[in-house]
ZAPAPA-676546 format. One record per residue (C-alpha): x, y, z; residue number from 0; residue in one letter; chain. Coordinates in Angstrom, 1 decimal, always signed. Layout:
<sites>
((X, Y, Z), NUM, 'A', 'A') ...
</sites>
This chain:
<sites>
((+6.7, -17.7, -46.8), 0, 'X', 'A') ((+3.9, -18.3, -44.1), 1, 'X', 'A') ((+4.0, -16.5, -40.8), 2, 'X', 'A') ((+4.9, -19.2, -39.2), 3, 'X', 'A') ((+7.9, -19.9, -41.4), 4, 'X', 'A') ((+8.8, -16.1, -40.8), 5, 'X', 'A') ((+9.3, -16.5, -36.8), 6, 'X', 'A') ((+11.2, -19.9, -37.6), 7, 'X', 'A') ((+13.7, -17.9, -39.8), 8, 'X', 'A') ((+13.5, -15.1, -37.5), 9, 'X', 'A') ((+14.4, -17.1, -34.4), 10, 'X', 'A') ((+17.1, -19.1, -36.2), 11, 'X', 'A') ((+18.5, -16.0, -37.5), 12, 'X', 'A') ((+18.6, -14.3, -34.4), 13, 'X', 'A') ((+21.7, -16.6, -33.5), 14, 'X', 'A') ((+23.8, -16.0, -36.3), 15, 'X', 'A') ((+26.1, -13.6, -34.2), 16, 'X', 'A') ((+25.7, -15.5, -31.0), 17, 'X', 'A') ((+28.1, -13.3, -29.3), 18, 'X', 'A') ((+26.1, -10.0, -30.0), 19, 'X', 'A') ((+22.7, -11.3, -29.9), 20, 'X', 'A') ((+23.7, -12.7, -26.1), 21, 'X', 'A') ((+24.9, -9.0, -25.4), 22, 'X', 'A') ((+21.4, -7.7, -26.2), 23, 'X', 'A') ((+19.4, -10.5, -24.6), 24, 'X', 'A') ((+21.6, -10.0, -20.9), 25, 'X', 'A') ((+20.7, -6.0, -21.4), 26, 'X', 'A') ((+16.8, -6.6, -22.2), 27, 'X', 'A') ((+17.4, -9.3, -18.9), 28, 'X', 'A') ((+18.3, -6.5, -16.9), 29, 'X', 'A') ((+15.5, -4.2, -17.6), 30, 'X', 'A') ((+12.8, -6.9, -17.7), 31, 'X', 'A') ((+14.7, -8.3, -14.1), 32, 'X', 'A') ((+14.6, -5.0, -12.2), 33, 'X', 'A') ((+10.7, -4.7, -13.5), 34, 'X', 'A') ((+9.4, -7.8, -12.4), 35, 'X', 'A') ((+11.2, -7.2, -9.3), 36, 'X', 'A') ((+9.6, -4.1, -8.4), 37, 'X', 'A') ((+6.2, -5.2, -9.8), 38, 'X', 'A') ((+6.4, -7.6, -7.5), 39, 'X', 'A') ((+7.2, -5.7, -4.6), 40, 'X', 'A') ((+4.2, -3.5, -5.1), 41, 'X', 'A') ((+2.0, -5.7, -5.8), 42, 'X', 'A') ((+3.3, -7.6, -2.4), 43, 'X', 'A') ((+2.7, -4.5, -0.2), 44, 'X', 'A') ((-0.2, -3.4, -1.4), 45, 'X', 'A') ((-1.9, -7.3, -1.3), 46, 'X', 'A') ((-1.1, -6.9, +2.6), 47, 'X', 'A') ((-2.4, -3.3, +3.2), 48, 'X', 'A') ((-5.8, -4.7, +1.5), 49, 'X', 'A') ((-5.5, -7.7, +4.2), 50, 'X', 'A') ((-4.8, -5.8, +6.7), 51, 'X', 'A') ((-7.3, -3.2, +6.0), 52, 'X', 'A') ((-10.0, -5.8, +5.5), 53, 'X', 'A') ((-8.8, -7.3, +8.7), 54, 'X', 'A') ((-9.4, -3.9, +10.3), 55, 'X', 'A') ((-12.4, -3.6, +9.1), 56, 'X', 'A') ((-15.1, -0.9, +10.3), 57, 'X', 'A') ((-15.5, +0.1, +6.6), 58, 'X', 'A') ((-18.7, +2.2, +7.8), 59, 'X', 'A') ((-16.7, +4.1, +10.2), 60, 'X', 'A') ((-16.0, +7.8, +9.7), 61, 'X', 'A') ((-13.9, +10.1, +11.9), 62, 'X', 'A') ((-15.0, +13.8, +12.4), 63, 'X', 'A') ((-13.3, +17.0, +13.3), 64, 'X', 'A') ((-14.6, +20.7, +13.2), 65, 'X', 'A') ((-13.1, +22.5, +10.3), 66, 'X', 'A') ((-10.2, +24.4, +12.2), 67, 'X', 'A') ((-10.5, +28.0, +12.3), 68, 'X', 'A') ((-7.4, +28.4, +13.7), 69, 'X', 'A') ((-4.7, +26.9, +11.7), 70, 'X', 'A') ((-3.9, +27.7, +7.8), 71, 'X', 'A') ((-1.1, +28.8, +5.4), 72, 'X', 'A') ((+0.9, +31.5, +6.3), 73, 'X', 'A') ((-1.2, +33.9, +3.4), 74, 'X', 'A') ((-4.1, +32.8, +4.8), 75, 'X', 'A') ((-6.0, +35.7, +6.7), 76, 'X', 'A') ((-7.3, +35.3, +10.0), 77, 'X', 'A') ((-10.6, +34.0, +10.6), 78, 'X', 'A') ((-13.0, +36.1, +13.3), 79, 'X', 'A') ((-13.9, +34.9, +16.0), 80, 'X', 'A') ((-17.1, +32.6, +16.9), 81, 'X', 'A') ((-18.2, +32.5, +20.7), 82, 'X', 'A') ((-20.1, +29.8, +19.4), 83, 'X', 'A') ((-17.2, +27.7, +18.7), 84, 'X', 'A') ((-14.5, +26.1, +21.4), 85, 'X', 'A') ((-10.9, +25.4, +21.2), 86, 'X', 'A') ((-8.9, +23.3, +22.7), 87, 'X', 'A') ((-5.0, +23.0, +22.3), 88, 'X', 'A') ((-2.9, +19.8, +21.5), 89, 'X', 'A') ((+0.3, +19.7, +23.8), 90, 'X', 'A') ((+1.9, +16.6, +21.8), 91, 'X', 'A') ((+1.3, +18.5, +18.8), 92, 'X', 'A') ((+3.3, +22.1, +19.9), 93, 'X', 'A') ((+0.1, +23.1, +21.5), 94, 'X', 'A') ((-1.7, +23.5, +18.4), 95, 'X', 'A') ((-5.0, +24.8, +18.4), 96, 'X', 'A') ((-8.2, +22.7, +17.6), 97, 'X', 'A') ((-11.7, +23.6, +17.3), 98, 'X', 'A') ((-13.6, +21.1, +19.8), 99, 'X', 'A') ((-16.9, +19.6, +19.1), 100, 'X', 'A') ((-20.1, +19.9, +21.7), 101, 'X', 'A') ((-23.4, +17.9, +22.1), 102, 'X', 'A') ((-24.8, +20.8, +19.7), 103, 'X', 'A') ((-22.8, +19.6, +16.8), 104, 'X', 'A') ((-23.1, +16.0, +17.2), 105, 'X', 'A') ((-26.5, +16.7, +17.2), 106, 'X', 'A') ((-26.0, +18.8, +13.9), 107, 'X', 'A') ((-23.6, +15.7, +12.3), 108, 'X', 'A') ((-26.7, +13.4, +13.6), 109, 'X', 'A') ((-29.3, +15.1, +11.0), 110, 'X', 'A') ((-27.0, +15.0, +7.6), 111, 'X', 'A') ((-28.5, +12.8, +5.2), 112, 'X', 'A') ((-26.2, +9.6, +5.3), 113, 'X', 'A') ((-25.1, +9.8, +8.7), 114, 'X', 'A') ((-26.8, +6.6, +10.7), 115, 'X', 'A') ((-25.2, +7.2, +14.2), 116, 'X', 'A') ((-22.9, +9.3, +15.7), 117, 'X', 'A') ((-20.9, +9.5, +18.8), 118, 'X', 'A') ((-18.2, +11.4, +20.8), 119, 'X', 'A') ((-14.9, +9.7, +20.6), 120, 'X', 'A') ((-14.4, +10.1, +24.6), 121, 'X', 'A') ((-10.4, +9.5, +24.2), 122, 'X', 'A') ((-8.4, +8.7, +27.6), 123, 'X', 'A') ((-5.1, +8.1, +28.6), 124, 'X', 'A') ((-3.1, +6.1, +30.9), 125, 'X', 'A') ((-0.3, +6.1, +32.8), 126, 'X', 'A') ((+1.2, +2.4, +32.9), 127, 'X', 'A') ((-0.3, -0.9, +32.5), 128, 'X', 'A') ((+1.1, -3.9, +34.6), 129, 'X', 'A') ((+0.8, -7.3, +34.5), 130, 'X', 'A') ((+1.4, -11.0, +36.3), 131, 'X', 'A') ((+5.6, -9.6, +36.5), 132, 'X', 'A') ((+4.2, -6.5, +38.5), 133, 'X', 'A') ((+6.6, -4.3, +36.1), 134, 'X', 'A') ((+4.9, -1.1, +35.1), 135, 'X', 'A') ((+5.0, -0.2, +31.3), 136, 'X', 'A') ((+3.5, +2.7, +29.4), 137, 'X', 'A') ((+1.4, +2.7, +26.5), 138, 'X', 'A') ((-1.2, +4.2, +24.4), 139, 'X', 'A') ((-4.9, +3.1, +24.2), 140, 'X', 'A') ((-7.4, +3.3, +21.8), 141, 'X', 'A') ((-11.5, +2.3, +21.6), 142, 'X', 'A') ((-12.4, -1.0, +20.3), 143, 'X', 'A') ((-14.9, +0.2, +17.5), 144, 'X', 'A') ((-17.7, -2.3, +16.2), 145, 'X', 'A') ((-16.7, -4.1, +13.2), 146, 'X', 'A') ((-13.1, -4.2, +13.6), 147, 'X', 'A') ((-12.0, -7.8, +12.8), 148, 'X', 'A') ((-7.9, -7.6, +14.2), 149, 'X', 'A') ((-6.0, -10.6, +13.3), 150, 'X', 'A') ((-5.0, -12.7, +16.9), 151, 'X', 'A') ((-2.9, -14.4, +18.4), 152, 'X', 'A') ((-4.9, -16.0, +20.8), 153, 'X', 'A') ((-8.2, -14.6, +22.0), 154, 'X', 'A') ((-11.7, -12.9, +20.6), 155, 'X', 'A') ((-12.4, -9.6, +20.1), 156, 'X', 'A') ((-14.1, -7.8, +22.4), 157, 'X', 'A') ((-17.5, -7.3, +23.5), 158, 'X', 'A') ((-18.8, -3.8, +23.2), 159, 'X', 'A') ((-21.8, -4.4, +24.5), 160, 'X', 'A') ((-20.5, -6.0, +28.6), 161, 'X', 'A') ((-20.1, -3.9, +31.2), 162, 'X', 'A') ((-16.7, -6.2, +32.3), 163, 'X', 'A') ((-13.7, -4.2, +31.4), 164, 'X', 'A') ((-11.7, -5.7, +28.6), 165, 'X', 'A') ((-8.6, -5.1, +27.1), 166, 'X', 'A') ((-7.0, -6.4, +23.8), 167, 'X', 'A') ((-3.0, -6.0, +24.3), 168, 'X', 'A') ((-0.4, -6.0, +21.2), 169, 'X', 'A') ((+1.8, -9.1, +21.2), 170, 'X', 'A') ((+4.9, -7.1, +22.2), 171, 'X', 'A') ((+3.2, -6.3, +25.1), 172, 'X', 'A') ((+2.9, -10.1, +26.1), 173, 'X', 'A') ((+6.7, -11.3, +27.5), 174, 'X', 'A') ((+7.1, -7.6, +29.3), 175, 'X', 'A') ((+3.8, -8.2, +31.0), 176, 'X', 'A') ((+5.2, -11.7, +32.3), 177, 'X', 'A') ((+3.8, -14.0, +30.1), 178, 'X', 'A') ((+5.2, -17.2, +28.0), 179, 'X', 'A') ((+2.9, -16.7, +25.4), 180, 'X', 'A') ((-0.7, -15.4, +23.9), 181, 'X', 'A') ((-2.4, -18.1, +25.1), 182, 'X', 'A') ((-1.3, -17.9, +28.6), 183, 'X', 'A') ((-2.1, -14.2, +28.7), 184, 'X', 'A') ((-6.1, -14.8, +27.7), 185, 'X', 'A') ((-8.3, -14.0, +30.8), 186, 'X', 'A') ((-5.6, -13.0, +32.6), 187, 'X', 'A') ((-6.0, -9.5, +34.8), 188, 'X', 'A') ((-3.9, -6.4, +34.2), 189, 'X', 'A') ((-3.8, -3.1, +35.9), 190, 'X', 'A') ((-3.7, +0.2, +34.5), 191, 'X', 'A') ((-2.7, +3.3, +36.2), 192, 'X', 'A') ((-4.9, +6.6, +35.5), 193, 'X', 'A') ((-4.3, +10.0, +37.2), 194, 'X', 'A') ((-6.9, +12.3, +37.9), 195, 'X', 'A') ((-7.3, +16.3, +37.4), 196, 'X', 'A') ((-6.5, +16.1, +40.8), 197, 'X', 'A') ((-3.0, +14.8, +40.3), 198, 'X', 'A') ((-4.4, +11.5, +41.9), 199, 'X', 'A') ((-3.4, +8.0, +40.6), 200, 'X', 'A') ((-5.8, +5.1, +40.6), 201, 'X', 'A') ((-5.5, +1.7, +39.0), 202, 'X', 'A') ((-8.9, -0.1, +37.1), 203, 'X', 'A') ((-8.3, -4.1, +37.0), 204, 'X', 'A') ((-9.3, -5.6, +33.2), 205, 'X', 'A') ((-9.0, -8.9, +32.0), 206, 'X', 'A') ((-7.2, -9.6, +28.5), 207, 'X', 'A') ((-9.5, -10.9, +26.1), 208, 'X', 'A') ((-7.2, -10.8, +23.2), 209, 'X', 'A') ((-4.1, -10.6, +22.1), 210, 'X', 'A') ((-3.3, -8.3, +18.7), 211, 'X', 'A') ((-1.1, -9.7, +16.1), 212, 'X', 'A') ((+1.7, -7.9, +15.0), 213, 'X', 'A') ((+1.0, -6.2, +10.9), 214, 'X', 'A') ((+2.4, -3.7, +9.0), 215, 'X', 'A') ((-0.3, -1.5, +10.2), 216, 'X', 'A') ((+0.0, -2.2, +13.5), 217, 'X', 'A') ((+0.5, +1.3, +16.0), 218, 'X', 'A') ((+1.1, -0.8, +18.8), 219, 'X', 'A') ((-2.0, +0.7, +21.2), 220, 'X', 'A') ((-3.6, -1.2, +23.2), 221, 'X', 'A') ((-7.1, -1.6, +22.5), 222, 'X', 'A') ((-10.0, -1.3, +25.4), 223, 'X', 'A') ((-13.9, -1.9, +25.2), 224, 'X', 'A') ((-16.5, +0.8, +25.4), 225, 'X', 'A') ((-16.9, +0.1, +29.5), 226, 'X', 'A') ((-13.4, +0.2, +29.9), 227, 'X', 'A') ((-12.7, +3.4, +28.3), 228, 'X', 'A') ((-15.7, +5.0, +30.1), 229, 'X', 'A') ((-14.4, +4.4, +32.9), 230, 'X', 'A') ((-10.6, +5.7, +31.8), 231, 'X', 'A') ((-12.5, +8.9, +30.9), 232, 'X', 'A') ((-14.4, +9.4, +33.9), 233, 'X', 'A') ((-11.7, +8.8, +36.5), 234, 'X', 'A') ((-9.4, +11.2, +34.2), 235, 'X', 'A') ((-12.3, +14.3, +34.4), 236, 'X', 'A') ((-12.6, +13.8, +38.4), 237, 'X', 'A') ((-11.6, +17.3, +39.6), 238, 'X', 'A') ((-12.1, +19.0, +35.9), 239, 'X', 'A') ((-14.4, +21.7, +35.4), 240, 'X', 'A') ((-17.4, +20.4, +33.5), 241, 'X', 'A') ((-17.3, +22.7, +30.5), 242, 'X', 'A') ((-13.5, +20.7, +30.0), 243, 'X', 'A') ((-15.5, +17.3, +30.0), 244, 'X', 'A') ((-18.3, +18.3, +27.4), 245, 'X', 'A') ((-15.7, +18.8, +24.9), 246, 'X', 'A') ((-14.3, +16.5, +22.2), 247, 'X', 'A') ((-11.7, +17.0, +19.8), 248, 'X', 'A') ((-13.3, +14.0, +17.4), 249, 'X', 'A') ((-16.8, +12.0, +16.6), 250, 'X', 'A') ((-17.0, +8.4, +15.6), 251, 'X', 'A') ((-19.8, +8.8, +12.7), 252, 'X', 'A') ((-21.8, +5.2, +11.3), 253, 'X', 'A') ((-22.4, +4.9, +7.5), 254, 'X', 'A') ((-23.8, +2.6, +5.2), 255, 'X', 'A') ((-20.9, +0.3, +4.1), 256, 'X', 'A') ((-22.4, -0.2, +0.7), 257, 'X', 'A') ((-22.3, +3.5, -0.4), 258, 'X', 'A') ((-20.6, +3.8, -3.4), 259, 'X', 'A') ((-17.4, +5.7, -3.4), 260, 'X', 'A') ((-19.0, +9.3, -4.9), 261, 'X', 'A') ((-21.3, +8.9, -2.6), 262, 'X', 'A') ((-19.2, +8.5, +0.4), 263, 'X', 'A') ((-17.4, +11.6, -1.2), 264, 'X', 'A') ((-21.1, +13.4, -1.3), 265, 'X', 'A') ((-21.5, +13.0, +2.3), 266, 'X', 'A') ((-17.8, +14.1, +2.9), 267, 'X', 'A') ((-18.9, +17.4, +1.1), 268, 'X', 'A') ((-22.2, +17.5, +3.0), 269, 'X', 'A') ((-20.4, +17.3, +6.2), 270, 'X', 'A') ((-17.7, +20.2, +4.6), 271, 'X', 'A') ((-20.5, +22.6, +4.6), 272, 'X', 'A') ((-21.3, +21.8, +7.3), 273, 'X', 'A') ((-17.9, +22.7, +9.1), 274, 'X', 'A') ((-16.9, +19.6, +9.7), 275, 'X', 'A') ((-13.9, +17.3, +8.1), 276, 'X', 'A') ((-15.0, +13.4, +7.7), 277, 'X', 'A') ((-12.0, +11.0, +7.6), 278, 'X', 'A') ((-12.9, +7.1, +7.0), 279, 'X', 'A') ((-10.2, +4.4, +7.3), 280, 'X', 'A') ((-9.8, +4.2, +3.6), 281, 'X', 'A') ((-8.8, +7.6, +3.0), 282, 'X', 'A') ((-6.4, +7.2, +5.7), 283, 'X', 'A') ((-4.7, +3.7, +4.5), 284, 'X', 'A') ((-4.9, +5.5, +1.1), 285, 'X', 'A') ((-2.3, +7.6, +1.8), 286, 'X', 'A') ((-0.1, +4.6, +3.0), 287, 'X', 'A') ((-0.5, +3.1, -0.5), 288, 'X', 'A') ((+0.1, +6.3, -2.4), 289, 'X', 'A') ((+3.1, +6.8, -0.8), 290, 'X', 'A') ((+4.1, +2.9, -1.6), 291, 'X', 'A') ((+2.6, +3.3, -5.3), 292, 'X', 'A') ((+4.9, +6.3, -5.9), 293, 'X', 'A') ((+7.8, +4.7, -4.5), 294, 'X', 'A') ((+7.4, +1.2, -6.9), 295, 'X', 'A') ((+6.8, +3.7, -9.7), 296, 'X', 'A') ((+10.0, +5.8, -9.3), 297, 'X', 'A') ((+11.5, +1.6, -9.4), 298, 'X', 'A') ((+9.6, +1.6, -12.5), 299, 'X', 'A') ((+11.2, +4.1, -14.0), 300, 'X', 'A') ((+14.1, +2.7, -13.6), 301, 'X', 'A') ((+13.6, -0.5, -15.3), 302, 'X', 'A') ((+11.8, +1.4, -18.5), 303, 'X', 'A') ((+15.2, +3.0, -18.4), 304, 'X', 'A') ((+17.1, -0.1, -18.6), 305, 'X', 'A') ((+14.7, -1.3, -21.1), 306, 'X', 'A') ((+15.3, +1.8, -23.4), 307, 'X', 'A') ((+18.7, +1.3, -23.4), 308, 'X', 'A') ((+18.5, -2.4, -24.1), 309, 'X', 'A') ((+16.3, -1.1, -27.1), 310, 'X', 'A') ((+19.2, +0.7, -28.7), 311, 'X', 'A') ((+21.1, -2.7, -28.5), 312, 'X', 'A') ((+18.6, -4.1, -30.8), 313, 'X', 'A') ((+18.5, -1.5, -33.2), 314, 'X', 'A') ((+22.5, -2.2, -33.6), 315, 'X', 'A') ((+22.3, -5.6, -33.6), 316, 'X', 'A') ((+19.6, -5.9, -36.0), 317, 'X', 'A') ((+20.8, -2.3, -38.4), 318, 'X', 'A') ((+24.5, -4.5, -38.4), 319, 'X', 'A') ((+22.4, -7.9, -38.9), 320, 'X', 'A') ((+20.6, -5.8, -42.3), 321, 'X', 'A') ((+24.0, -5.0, -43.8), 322, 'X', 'A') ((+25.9, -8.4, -43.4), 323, 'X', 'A') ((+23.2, -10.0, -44.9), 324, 'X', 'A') ((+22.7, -7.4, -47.6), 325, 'X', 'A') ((+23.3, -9.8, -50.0), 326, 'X', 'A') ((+21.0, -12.2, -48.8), 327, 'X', 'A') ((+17.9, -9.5, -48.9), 328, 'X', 'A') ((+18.5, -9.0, -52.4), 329, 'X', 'A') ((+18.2, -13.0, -53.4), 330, 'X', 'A') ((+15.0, -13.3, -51.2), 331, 'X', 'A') ((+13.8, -9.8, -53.1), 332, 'X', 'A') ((+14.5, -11.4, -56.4), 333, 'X', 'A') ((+12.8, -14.2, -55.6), 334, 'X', 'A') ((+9.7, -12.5, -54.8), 335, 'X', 'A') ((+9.9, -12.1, -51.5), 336, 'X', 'A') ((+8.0, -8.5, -51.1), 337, 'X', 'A') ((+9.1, -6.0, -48.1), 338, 'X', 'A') ((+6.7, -6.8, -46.1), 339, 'X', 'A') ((+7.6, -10.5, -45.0), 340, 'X', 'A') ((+11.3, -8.6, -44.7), 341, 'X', 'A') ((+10.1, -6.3, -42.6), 342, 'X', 'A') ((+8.6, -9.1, -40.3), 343, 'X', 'A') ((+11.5, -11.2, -40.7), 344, 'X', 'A') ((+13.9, -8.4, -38.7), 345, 'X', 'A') ((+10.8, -7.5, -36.7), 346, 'X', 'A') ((+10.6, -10.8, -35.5), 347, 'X', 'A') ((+14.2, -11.3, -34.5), 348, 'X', 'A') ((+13.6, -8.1, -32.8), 349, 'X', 'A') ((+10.4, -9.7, -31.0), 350, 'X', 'A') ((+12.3, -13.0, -30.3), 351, 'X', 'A') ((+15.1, -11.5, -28.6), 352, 'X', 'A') ((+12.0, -9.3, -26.4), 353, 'X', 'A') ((+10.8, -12.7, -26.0), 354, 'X', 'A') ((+13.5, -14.8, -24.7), 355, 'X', 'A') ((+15.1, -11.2, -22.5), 356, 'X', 'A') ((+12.4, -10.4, -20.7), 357, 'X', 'A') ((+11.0, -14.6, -19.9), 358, 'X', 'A') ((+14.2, -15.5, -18.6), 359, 'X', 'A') ((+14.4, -12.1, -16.8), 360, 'X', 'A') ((+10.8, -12.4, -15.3), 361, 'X', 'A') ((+12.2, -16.2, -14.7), 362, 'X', 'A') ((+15.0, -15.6, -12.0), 363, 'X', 'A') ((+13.1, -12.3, -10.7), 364, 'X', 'A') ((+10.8, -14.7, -9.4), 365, 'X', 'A') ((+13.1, -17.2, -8.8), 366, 'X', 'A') ((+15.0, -14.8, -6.8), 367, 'X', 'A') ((+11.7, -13.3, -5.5), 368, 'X', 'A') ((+11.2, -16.4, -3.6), 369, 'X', 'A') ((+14.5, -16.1, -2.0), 370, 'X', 'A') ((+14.1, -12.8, -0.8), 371, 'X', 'A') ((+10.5, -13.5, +0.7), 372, 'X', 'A') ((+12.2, -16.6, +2.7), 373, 'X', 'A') ((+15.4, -14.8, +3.8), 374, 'X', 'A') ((+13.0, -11.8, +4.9), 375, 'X', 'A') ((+9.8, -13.4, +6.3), 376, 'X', 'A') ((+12.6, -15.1, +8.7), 377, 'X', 'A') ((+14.6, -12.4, +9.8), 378, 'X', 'A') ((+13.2, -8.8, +10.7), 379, 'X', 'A') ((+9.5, -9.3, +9.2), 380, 'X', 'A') ((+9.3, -12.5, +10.9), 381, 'X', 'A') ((+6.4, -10.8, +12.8), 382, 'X', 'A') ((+4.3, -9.5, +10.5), 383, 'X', 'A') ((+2.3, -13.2, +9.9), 384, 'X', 'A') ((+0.9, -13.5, +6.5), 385, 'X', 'A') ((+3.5, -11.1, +4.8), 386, 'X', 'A') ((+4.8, -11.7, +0.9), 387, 'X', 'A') ((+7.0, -9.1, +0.2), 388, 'X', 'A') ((+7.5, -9.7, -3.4), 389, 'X', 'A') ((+4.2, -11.4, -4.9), 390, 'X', 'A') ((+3.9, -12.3, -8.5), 391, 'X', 'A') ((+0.8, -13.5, -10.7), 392, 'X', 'A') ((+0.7, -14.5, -14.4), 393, 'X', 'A') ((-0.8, -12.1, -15.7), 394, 'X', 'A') ((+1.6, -9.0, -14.3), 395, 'X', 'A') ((+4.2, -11.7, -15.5), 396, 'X', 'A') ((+2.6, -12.0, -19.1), 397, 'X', 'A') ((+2.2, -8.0, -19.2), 398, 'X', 'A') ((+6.0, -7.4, -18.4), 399, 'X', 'A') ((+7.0, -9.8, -21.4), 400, 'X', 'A') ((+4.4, -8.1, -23.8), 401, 'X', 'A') ((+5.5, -4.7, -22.8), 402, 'X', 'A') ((+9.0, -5.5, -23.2), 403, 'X', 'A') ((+8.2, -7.5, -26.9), 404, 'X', 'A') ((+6.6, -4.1, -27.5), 405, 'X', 'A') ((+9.6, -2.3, -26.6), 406, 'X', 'A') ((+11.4, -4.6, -29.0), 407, 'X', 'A') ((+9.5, -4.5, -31.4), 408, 'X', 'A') ((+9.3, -0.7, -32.0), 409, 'X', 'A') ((+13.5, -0.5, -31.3), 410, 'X', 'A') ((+13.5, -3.0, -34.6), 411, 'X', 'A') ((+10.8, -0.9, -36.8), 412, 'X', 'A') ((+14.2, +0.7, -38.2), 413, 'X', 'A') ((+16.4, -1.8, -39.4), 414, 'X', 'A') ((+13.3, -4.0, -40.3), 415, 'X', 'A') ((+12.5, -0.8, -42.4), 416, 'X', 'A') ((+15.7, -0.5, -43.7), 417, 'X', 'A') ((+15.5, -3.6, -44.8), 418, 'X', 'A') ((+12.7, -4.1, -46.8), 419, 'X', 'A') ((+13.7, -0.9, -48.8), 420, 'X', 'A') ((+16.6, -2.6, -50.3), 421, 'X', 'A') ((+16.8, -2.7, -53.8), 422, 'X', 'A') ((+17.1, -6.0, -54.9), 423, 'X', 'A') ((+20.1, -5.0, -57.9), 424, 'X', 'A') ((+21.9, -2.8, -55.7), 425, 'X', 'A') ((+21.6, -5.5, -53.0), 426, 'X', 'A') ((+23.1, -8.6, -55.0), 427, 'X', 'A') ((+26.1, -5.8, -55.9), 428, 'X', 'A') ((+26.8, -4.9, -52.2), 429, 'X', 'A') ((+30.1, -6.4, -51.3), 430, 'X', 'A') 
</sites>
């Protein structure tokens, strides 16, 4: 019997008991279901943090703190105390302590190897922003770095390099600010309210160049240029002693984008040494897909589960297929048929019914997958443009049904075993 002959016996076989063989195929359906599902969810997310990142941009970018003397685990011991170094304390963070950075050390940052530019991440805050409805609405800002590509609504980004004050406001921002739409809103003026050490309130007019679609990512901060944010900053330090205004709690450090990831990490340990902590937007999205990655694997686990279970339906549907055809292994035995084309004659059942579970699984998992993107992307993630929640490719697809024919194929090793042990006399005798 040719191999081919084997898998036409083998699938014709496999619907002797059609009953019992449907049983098993529903429970492999399950398993291969739930984990073409869940593949597809991850595979979804994470495809839109790698837009969204890409969108972001600023891969050269790198965040610095000074290593902070002043925090640790509860067995740590304390630290002395440097007059060289300066603290400052965070009152949206319970007044926790930080250890500031000066001229000196962006100076220091400045002169490790790898390092092409560094600057003082100025900060700011303000009080309200207001718009063509005159209504008064608070939010958080943020510097526009160079290189950041945002998806838009309507707009461009803006331009580091002016000396107009520009502003690039979220899109939930728009209607509250008294505007029909995006479009409408572009090169429009809005006001922002800033008070001074002196408990003084002043407003600084900016036009809004852009308007930030809404992602996944999206922290909702409104986004201004360097001019703009200089000028936050300096209204904000009128009245402050100037030792308060030559502090910052963070750098923004330039790198070569090309660096290769140990050697981004080399520079990150040259920085360590240094006393200083460097952050790039990569490490902090990677924590964003960890935490998604762990939470599609746990969904994983829960398919395999099924999966294992369907495999011990195999094992009794083929171990009960070996003894009612007992009879029948014998006259194939004493016809010459040697154990080893029985053995992949009940290993191919076993493989067919992997087969035919897990493709019509994978089948109406994405069948449903589809649903679920359509009845989502127009409901509550409507917003988040370019968003496909459950993503599936042909060769995840292909991997599911080859893991789950492996599956199957190792649940039948037994009975095909069995099997091909039978002794062909004692065989033709079984009643």
């Amino acid at each position: 019997m040719k191999f081919l002959d084997i898998i036409a016996t083998a699938s014709s076989n496999m619907f002797r008991s059609k009953l019992r063989t449907t049983l098993t195929i529903v429970a492999i359906f399950i398993g291969a279901f739930t984990l073409t599902l869940t593949n597809g969810l991850g595979a979804g997310i994470s495809s839109y943090i790698d837009k969204q990142l890409g969108n972001i941009g600023a891969k050269d970018v790198m965040f610095i703190q000074a290593n902070n003397d002043a925090s640790g685990k509860p067995s740590d011991q304390p630290k002395k105390y440097d007059p060289n170094k300066r603290t400052t304390s965070i009152a949206s963070e319970g007044n926790r302590s930080v250890t500031v950075l000066t001229d000196k050390d962006l100076s220091k940052i400045k002169a490790i190897s790898g390092i092409k530019s560094v600057k003082a991440y100025i900060g700011g805050s303000i009080d309200y922003i207001s718009g063509k409805s005159g209504e008064k609405y608070v939010g958080s800002i943020n510097e526009y770095l160079e290189g950041e590509n945002f998806s838009l609504d309507a707009g461009s980004l803006l331009n580091n390099a002016s000396t107009k004050f520009e502003v690039m406001v979220p899109s939930t921002y728009i209607s509250s600010l008294g505007y029909s739409n995006a479009a409408d809103a572009i090169g429009k003026t809005v006001k922002l309210g800033v008070t001074n050490g002196l408990g003084k309130q002043s407003e600084i007019e900016a036009s809004i160049t852009a308007v930030q679609q809404k992602s996944l990512l999206d922290n909702n901060a409104i986004n201004l240029n360097t001019a703009l944010l200089t000028e936050v900053h300096k209204l904000q330090n009128v009245g402050l002693p100037s030792t308060a205004t030559a502090d910052y709690q963070m750098a923004i450090a330039r790198f070569d984008s090309t660096m290769p990831a140990d050697k981004v990490k080399d520079l990150k340990d040259r920085l360590k040494k240094a006393g200083y902590n460097g952050t790039t937007i990569d490490d902090q999205i990677g924590t964003f897909k960890s935490v998604i990655a762990g939470i599609v694997a746990v969904l994983n686990g829960f398919a395999i589960i099924a999966l294992l279970a369907a495999s011990f339906g195999i094992i009794n549907t083929l171990l009960m297929s070996v003894q009612e055809r007992t009879k029948e292994i014998g006259l194939m035995k004493a016809m010459g048929m040697g154990g080893g084309k029985i053995f992949l004659l009940f290993s191919g059942e076993a493989v067919m019914l992997g087969f035919w579970g897990s493709l019509i699984g994978s089948a109406v998992a994405i069948g449903a997958g589809q649903i679920i993107n359509k009845v989502v992307l127009n409901t509550f993630l409507k917003d988040l443009v370019g968003l496909q929640l459950l993503k599936f490719s042909p060769t995840s697809v292909a991997v599911i049904v080859g893991i789950v024919m492996g599956i199957a194929f190792l649940a039948g090793t037994l009975p095909a075993i069995r099997a091909a042990r039978q002794n062909p006399i004692d065989s033709l005798r079984y009643e």
